[in-house]
C-alpha positions as CSV (number, residue, x, y, z in Angstrom):
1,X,-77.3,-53.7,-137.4
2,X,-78.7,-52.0,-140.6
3,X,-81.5,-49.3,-139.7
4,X,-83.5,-48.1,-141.6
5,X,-82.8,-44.3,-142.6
6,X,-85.7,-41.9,-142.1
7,X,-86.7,-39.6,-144.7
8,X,-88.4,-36.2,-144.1
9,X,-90.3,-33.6,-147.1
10,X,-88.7,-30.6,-145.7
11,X,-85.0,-31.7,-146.3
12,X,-83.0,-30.1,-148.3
13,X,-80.1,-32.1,-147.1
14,X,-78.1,-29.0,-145.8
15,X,-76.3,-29.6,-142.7
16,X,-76.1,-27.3,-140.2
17,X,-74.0,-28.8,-137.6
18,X,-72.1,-32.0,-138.3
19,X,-71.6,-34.1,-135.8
20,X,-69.6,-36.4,-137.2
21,X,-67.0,-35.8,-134.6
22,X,-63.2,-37.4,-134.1
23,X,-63.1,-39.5,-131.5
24,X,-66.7,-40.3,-130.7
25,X,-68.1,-44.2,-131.2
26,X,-69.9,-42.8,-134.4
27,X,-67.4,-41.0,-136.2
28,X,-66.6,-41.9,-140.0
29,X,-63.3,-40.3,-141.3
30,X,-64.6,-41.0,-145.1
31,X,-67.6,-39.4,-144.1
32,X,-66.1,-36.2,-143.9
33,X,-64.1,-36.3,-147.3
34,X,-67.6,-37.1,-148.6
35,X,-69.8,-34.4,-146.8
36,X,-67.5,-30.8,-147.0
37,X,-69.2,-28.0,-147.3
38,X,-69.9,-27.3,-150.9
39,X,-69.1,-23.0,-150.1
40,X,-67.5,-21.5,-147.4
41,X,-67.7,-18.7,-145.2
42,X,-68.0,-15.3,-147.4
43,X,-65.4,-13.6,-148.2
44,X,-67.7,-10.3,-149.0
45,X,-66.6,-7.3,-147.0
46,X,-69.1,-5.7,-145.5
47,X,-69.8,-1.6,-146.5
48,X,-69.6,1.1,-144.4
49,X,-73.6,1.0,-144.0
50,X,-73.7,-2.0,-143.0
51,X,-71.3,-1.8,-140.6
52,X,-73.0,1.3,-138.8
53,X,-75.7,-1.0,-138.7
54,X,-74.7,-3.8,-137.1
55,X,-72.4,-1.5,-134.6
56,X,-75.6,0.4,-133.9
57,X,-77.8,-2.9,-133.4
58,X,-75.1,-4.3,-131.0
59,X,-74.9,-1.0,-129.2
60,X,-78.8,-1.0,-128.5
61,X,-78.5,-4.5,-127.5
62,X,-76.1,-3.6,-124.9
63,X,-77.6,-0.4,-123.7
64,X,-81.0,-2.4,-123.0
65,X,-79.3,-4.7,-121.1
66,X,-77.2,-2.7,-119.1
67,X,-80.5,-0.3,-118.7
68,X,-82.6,-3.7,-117.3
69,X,-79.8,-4.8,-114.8
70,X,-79.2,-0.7,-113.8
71,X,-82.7,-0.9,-113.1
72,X,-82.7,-4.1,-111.0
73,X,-79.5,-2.6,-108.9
74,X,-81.4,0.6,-108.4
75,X,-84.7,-1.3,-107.1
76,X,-82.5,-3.4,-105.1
77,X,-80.6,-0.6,-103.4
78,X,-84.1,1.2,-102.7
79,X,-85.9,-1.8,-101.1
80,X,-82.9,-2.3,-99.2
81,X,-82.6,1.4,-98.0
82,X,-86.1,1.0,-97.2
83,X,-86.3,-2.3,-95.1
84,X,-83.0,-0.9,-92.8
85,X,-83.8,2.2,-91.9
């Protein structure tokens, strides 16, 4: 059974997740000798700017999150309080 592949404008033939998996029907071990990645993860170190900023973005990630559910806890506890009394 020889389909026909499908061609699209937009790409650039990067892949971002292969799924040529071991052990499923479709796998292809020459396939992945073929396809490896042609660079790596980087080996840059980041600088102690960017670091703050990433710490600092995860931070206020957190502290919005833990501010949403302290809210919702709060409310809860209140409309409890409220209805049993």
């Amino acid at each position: 059974m020889n389909r026909e592949r499908r061609t699209f404008d937009d790409d650039d033939g990067y892949t971002i997740a292969d799924m040529n998996v071991d052990g499923m029907p479709w796998y292809d071990a020459q396939r992945q000798e073929r396809h490896t990645a042609p660079h790596g993860p980087s080996t840059e170190r980041m600088s102690f700017r960017q670091r703050l900023s990433a710490y600092g973005g995860i931070l206020s990630a957190v502290g919005l999150i833990s501010l949403i559910f302290g809210g919702a806890y709060f409310l809860a506890l209140l409309l409890m309080d409220t209805l049993w009394r």
